[in-house]
C-alpha positions as CSV (number, residue, x, y, z in Angstrom):
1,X,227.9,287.4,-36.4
2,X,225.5,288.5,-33.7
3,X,223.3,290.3,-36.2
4,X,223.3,287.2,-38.5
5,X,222.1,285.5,-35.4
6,X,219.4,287.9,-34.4
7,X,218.0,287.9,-38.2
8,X,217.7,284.0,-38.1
9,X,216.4,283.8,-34.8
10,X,213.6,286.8,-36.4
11,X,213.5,284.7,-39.6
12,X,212.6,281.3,-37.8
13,X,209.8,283.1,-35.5
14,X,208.3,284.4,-38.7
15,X,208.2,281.1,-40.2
16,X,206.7,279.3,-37.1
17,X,203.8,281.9,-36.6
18,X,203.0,281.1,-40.4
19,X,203.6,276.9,-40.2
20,X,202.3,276.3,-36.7
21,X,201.6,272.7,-37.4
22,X,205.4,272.3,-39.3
23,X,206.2,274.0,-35.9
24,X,205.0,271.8,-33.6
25,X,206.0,268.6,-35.8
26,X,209.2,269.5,-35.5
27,X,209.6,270.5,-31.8
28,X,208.2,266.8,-31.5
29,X,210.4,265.2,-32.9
30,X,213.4,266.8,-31.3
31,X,211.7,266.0,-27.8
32,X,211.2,262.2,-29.0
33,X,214.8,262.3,-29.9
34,X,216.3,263.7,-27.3
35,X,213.9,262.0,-24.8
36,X,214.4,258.1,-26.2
37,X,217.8,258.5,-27.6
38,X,220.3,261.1,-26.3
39,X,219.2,261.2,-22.4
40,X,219.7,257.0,-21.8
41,X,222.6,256.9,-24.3
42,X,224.1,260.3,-22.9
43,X,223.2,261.0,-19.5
44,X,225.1,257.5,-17.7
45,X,228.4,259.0,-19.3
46,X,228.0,262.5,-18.3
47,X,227.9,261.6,-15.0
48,X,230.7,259.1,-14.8
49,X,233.3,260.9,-16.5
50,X,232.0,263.8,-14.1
51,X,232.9,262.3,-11.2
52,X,236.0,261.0,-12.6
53,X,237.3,265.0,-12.8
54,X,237.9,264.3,-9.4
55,X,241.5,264.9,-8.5
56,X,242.3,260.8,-8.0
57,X,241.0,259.6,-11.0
58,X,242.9,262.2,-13.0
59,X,246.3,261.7,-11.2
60,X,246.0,257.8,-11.2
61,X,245.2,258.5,-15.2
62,X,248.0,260.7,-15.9
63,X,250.3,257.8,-13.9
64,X,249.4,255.8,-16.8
65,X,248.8,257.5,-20.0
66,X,250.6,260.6,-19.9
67,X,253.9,259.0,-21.4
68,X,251.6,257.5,-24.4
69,X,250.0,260.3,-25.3
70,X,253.4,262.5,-24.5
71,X,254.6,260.3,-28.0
72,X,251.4,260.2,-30.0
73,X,250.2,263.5,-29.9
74,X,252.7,266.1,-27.4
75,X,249.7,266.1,-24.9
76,X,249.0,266.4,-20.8
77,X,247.8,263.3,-19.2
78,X,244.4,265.4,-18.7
79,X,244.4,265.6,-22.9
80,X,244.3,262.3,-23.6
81,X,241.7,261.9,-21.0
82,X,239.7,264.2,-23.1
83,X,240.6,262.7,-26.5
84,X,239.4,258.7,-24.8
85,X,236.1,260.9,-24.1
86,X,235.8,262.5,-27.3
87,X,236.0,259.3,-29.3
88,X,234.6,256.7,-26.9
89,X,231.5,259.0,-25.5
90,X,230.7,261.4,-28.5
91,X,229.4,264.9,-29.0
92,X,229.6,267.0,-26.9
93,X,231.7,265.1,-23.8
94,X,234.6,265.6,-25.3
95,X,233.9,269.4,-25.3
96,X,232.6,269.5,-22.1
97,X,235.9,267.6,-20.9
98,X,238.1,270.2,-22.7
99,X,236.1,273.3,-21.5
100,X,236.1,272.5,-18.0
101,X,239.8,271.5,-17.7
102,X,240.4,275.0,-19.3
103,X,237.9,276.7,-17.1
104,X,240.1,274.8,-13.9
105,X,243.4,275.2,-15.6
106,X,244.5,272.0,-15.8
107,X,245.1,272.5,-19.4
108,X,246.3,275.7,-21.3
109,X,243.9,277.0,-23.8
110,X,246.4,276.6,-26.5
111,X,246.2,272.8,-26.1
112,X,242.5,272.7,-25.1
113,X,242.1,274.4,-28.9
114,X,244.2,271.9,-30.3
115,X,242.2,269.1,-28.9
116,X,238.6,270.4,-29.6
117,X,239.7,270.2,-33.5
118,X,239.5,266.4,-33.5
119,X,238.8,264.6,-30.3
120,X,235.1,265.9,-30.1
121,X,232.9,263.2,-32.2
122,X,230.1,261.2,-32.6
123,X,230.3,258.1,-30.7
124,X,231.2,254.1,-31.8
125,X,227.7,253.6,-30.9
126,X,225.8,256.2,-33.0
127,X,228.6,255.1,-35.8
128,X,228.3,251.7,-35.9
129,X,224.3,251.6,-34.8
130,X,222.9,254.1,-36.6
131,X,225.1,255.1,-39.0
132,X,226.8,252.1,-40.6
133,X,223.6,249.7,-39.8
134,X,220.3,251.8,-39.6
135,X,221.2,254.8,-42.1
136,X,223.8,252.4,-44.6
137,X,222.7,249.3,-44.3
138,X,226.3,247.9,-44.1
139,X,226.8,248.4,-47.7
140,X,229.9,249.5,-47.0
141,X,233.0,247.7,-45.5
142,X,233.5,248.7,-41.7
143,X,237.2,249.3,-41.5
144,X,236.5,251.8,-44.6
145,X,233.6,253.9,-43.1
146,X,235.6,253.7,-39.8
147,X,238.6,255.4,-41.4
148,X,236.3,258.1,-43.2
149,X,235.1,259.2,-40.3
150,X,238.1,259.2,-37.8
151,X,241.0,259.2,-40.3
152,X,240.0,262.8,-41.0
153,X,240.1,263.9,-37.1
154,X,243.5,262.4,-37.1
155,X,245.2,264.1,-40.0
156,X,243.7,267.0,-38.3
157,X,245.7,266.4,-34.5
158,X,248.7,265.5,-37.0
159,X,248.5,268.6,-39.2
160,X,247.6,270.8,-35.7
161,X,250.9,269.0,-34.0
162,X,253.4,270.1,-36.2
163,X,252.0,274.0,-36.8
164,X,252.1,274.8,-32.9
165,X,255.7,272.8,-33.3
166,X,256.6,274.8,-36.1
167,X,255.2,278.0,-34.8
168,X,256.0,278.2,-30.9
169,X,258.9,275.6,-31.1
170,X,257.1,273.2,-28.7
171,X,259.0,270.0,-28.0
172,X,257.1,268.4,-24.9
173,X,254.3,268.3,-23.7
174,X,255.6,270.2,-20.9
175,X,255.1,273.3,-23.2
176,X,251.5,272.9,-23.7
177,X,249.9,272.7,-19.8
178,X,250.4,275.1,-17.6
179,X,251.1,273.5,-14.0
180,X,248.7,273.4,-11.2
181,X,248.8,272.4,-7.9
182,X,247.0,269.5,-7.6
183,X,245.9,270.0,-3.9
184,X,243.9,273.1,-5.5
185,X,241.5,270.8,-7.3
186,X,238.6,270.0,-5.2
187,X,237.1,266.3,-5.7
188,X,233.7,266.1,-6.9
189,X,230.6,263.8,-5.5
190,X,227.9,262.3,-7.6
191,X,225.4,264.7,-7.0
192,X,227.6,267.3,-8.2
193,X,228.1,265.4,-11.3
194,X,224.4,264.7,-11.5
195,X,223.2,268.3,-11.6
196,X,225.9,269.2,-14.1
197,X,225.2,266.5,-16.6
198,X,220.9,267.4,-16.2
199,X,221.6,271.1,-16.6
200,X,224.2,269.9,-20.0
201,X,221.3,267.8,-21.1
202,X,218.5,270.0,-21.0
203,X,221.3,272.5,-22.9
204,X,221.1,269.8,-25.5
205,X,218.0,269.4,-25.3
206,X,216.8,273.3,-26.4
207,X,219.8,272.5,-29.3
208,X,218.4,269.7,-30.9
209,X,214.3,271.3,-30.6
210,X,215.4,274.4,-32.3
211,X,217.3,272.3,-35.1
212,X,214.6,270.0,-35.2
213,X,212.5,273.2,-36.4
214,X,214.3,274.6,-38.3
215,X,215.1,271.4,-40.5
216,X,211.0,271.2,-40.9
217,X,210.8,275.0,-42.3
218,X,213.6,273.7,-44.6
219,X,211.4,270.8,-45.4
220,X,207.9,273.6,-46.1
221,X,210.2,276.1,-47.6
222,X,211.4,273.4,-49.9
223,X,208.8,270.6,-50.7
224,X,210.0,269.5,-54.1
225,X,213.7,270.1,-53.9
226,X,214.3,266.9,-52.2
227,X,218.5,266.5,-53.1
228,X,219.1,270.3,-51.8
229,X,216.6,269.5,-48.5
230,X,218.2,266.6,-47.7
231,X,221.9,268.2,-47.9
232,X,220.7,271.3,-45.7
233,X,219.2,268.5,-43.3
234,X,222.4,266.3,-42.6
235,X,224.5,270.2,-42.7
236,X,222.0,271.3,-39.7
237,X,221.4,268.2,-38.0
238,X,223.3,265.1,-37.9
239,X,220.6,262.5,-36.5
240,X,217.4,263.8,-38.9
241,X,219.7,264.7,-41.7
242,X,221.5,261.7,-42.1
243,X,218.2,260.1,-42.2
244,X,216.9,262.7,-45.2
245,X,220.2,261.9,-47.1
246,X,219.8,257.9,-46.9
247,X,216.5,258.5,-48.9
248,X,218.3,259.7,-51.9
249,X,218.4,258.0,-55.1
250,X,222.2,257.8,-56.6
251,X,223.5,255.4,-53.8
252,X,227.4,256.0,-54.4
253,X,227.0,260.2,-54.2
254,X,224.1,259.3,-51.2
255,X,226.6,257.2,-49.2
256,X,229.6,259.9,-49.7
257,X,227.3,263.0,-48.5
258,X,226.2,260.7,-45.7
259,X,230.0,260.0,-44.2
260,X,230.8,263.7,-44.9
261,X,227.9,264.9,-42.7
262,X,228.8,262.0,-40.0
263,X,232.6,264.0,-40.3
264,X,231.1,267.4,-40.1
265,X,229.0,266.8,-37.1
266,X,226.3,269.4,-38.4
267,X,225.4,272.5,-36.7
268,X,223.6,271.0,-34.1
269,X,226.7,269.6,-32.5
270,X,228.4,273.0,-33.2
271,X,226.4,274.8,-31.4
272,X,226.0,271.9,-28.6
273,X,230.0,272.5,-28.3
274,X,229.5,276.4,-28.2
275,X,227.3,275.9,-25.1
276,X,229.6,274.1,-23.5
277,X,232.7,276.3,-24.4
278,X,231.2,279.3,-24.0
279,X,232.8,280.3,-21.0
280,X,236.1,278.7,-21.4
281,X,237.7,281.4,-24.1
282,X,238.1,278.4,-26.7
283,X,237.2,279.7,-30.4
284,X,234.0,278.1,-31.9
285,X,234.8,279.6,-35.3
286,X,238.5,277.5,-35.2
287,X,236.5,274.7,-34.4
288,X,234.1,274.9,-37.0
289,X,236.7,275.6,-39.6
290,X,238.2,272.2,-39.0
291,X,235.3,269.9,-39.0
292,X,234.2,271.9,-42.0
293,X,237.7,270.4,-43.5
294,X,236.9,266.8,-41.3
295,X,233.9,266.4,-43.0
296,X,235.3,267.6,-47.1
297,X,238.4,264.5,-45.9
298,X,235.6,262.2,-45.8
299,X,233.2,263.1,-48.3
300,X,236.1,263.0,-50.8
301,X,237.8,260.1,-49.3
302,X,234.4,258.4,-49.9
303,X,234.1,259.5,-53.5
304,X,237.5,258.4,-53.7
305,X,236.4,254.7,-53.1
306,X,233.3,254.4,-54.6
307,X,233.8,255.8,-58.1
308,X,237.7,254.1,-58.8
């Protein structure tokens, strides 16, 4: 893996000495992005749910919540404070949640894996904004677009649910969470949770330049091959791609590839998530592997719909 990586990385230099211009175009637009639409819709929510990691707000959540999500899904309180930010917030909170509860051990990694696999997605803003209204016009009715995209993540916490039941014989969520002691947790101030969401956002920042490049030496290396262009788009990079594939003639097949790459995420995101797991021990390729699956649910789903 770390070869592939250093041949790409070689690969994509190579390209941008010999398309400057495609270069720069495309480090352009990621800064646009980033800079008009992630920061303001991103940044306000990275530093709330920071400073609700603080030790009150989590206790006066699990008060609440924990005996919901004990039924529902065989989770901590802390889990289904990271599945409300995974679904409400959007790529990559809910990562962020999970990876820092691990890091603090205020969940187990075996349940912080079982979470990232379907609570960290886009948001019901960039869903019903962008997606359903800018990129689909609202051709499509919203409770089924809705249940493409988050019916997959929840066959996936189902399907996850009953093979760590089946395999390790869990039967509470007592099983999954190792206990801490919660006087051990220090509370954290604003400006803690201010310099940790910048530092995130300029993380996500570098992610969606580099993808932003790399979709335009997709778009040189591929000028006429619009169908197979637009698919490597949305498979890179969710925003710009999903704006290639709504171009597309065939509107039924257009529509399906466009909820399947909404499922997936697109390697942006993946590697958005990677940054913010990477030191908590939680397995990007398990990841991967199920919103690989997330996004086939939907795609088919889609077809499913459209064609019968």
């Amino acid at each position: 893996m770390r070869y592939f990586l250093e041949a790409g990385c070689a690969l994509l230099l190579i390209l941008m000495i010999r398309f400057p211009q495609e270069a720069l175009s495309g480090a352009e637009d990621g800064l646009v992005l980033w800079f008009q639409t992630m920061l303001p819709s991103l940044f306000p929510f990275m530093i709330l749910t920071g400073v609700l990691m603080g030790r009150h707000a989590a206790l006066l959540l699990n008060r609440y919540v924990t005996p919901l999500s004990k039924k529902l899904f065989c989770i901590s309180g802390e889990g289904c404070y990271c599945i409300l930010t995974g679904f409400l917030c959007g790529y990559p909170l809910g990562a962020k949640m999970i990876a820092t509860l691990v890091q603090n051990r205020r969940l187990s990694h075996l349940e912080g894996q079982y979470l990232l696999r379907f609570s960290n997605n886009a948001s019901p803003g960039f869903l019903l904004v962008y997606v359903a209204q800018t990129i689909l016009g609202n051709r499509i009715p919203l409770r089924f677009f809705l249940t493409c995209i988050y019916g997959p993540a929840l066959l996936t916490a189902l399907l996850g649910q009953w093979k760590l039941r089946r395999k390790m014989g869990y039967k509470s969520s007592a099983d999954f969470s190792h206990p801490t002691n919660d006087t051990d947790i220090p509370d954290r101030t604003v400006g803690d949770a201010i310099i940790d969401s910048f530092e995130a956002m300029i993380r996500l920042c570098g992610y969606l330049v580099l993808f932003s490049v790399i979709i335009k030496m997709v778009t040189v290396l591929l000028p006429t091959v619009t169908t197979l262009r637009a698919v490597l788009a949305g498979f890179l990079e969710i925003t710009t791609g999903l704006a290639a594939l709504s171009k597309l003639p065939e509107a039924e097949m257009t529509t399906a590839l466009i909820l399947g790459a909404t499922a997936f995420g697109g390697l942006s995101c993946i590697a958005q998530t990677a940054g913010m797991c990477r030191d908590s021990g939680l397995s990007i390729a398990d990841y991967t592997i199920w919103k690989l699956i997330q996004g086939a649910l939907a795609f088919m789903a889609a077809l499913l719909f459209l064609y019968l």
